[in-house]
C-alpha positions in Angstrom: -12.1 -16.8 -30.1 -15.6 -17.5 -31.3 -16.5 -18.8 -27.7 -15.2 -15.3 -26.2 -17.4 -13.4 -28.9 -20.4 -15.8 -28.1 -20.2 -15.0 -24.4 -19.6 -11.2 -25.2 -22.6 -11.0 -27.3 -24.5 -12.9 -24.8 -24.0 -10.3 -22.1 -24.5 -7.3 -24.1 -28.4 -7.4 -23.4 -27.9 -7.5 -19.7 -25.5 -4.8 -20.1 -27.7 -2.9 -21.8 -30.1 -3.6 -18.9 -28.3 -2.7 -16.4 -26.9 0.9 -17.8 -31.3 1.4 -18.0 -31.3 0.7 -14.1 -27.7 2.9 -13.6 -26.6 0.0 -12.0 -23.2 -0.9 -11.9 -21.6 -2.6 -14.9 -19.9 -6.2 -14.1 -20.8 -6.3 -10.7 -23.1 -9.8 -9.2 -24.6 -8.7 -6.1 -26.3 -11.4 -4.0 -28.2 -12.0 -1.0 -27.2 -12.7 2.1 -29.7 -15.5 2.3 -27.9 -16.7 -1.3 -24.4 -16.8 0.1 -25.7 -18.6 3.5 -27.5 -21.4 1.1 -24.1 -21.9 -1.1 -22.3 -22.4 2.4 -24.9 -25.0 3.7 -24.9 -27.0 0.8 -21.0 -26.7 0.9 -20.5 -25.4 -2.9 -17.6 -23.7 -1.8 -15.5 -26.7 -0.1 -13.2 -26.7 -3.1 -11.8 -23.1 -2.3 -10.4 -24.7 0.7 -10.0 -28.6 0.0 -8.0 -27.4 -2.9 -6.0 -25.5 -1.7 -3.0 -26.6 -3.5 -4.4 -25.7 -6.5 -5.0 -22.1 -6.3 -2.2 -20.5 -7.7 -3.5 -16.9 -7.1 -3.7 -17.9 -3.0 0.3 -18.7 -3.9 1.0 -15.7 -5.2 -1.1 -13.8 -2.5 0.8 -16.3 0.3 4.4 -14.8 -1.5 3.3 -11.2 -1.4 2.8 -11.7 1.9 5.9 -12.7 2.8 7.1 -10.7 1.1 5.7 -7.1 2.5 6.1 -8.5 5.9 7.8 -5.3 7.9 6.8 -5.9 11.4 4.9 -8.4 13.9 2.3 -9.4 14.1 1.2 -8.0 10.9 -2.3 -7.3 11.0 -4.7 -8.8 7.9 -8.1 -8.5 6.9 -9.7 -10.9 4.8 -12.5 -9.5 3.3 -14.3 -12.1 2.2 -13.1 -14.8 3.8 -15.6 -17.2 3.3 -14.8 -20.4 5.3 -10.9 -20.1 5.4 -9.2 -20.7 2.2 -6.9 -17.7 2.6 -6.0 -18.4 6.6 -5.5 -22.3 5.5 -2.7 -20.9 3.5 -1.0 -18.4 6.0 -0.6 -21.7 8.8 2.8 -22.4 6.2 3.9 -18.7 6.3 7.0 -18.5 9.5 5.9 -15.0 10.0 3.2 -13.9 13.1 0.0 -12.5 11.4 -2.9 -11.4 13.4 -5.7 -12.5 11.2 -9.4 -11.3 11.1 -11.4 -12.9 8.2 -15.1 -10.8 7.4 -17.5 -12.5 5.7 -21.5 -11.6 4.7 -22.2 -15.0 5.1 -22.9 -16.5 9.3 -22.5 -19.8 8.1 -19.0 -19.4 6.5 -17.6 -18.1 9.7 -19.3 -21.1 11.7 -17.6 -23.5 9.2 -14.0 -21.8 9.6 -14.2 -21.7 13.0 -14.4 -25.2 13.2 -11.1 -25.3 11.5 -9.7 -22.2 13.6 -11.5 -21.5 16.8 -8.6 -19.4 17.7 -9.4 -16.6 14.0 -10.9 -13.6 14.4 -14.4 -13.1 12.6 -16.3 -10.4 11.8 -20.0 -10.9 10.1 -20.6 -8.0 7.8 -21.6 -7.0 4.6 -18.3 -5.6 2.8 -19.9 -2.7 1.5 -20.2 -1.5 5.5 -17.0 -0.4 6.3 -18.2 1.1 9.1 -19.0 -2.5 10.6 -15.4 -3.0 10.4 -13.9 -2.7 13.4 -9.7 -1.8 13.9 -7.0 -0.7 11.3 -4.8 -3.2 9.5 -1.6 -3.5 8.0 -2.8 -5.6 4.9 -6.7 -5.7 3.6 -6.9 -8.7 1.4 -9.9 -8.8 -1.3 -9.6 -12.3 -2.8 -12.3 -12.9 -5.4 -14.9 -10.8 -4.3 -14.7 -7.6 -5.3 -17.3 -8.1 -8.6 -19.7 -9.0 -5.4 -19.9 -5.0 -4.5 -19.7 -1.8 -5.7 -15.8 -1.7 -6.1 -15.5 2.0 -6.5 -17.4 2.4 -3.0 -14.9 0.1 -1.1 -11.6 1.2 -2.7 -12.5 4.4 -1.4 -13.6 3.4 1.8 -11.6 1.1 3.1 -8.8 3.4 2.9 -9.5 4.0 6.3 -9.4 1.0 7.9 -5.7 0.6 6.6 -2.9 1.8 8.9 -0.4 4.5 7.6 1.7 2.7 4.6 -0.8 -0.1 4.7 -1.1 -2.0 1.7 -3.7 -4.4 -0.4 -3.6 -7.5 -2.2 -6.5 -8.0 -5.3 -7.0 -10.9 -6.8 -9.7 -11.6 -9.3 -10.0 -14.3 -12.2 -9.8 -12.4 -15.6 -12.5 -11.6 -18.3 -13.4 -8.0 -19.9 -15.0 -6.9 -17.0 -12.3 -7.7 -14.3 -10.0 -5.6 -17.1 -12.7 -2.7 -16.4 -12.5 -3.2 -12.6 -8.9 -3.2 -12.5 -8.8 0.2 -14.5 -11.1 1.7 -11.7 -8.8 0.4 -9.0 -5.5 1.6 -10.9 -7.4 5.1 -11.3 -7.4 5.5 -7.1 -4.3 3.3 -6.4 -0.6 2.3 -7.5 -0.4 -1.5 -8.1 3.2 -2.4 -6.5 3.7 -5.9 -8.0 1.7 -7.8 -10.3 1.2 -11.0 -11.3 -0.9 -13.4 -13.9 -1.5 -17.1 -12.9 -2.9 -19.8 -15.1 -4.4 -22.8 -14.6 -3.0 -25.0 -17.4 -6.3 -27.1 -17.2 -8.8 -25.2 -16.9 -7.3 -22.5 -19.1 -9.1 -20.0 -16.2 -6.0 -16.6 -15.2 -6.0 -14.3 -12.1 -4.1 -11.3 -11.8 -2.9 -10.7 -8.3 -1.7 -7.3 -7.2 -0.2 -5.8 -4.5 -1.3 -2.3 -4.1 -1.3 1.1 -2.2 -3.2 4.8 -2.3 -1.9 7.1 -4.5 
């Protein structure tokens, strides 16, 4: 408890300084030149290495298969990084027509070592409109607190096709609980789910959603 107040009072001046800028409240941007230096230096191997580990890419792998209605289904990873999420979907029986979009070049070059055969698209997630097709499922995996959330709930709407759904994950604090609120206020979360990580103590809720 005293660890959660520290961090809470901790944050409260940057808070403060960013209601002075009207910027956005819990959201990190970054560069692109930021993301393309974490990717060269490889500080996000683990996402895909450890696969096994990341119970909120099993839940999102069960939802999945579990909204499956036709085939191929068509998924967007926004996000994608360097492949976490398709690493997952090679154990799913079902077709899916994967495109991962990332902001970062150098994440794509790395997954398409892996899978020459995915789909890319190199754009900043806040462009929508450098998002080319309509898909069935739009998957937002940890990255939403990268971007102004309100901005791509809203916009993305249009890149789903009619009864498309999405899938949110994001590791918990009080600002995810804020996001999620925001979400909730646009869309109708479907099925939910908490994971835990009994060692690292870290949670992510993972929901399946759709527009109200």
């Amino acid at each position: 408890m005293l660890s959660y107040l520290n961090r809470f009072v901790g944050a409260v001046p940057r808070m403060v300084d960013k209601l002075r800028k009207r910027e956005k409240l819990f959201v990190h941007i970054r560069s692109k030149e930021a993301w393309e230096q974490d990717y060269r230096q490889h500080k996000w191997d683990q996402l895909v290495t450890n696969v096994t580990g990341a119970g909120n890419l099993a839940i999102i792998g069960f939802m999945l298969a579990f909204v499956i209605r036709k085939q191929p289904l068509r998924l967007l990873d926004v996000g994608c990084g360097n492949g976490a999420l398709l690493k997952l979907l090679q154990a799913l029986t079902a077709k899916v027509s994967y495109t991962g979009a990332d902001i970062s070049a150098e994440s794509l070059l790395q997954l398409k070592v892996q899978y020459p055969e995915a789909q890319t698209i190199c754009a900043d997630m806040s462009r929508v409109e450098q998002i080319p097709g309509r898909y069935d499922i739009i998957v937002f995996n940890e990255c939403l607190y990268y971007t102004d959330y309100d901005a791509v709930i809203d916009h993305y709407r249009t890149k789903l096709e009619q009864d498309g759904l999405m899938i949110i994950s994001m590791v918990n604090n009080a600002g995810r609980a804020f996001i999620w609120r925001r979400i909730e206020s646009k869309m109708n979360a479907l099925i939910s789910y908490t994971v835990r990580n009994d060692q690292s103590k870290d949670t992510w809720t993972v929901k399946l959603l759709g527009y109200n």
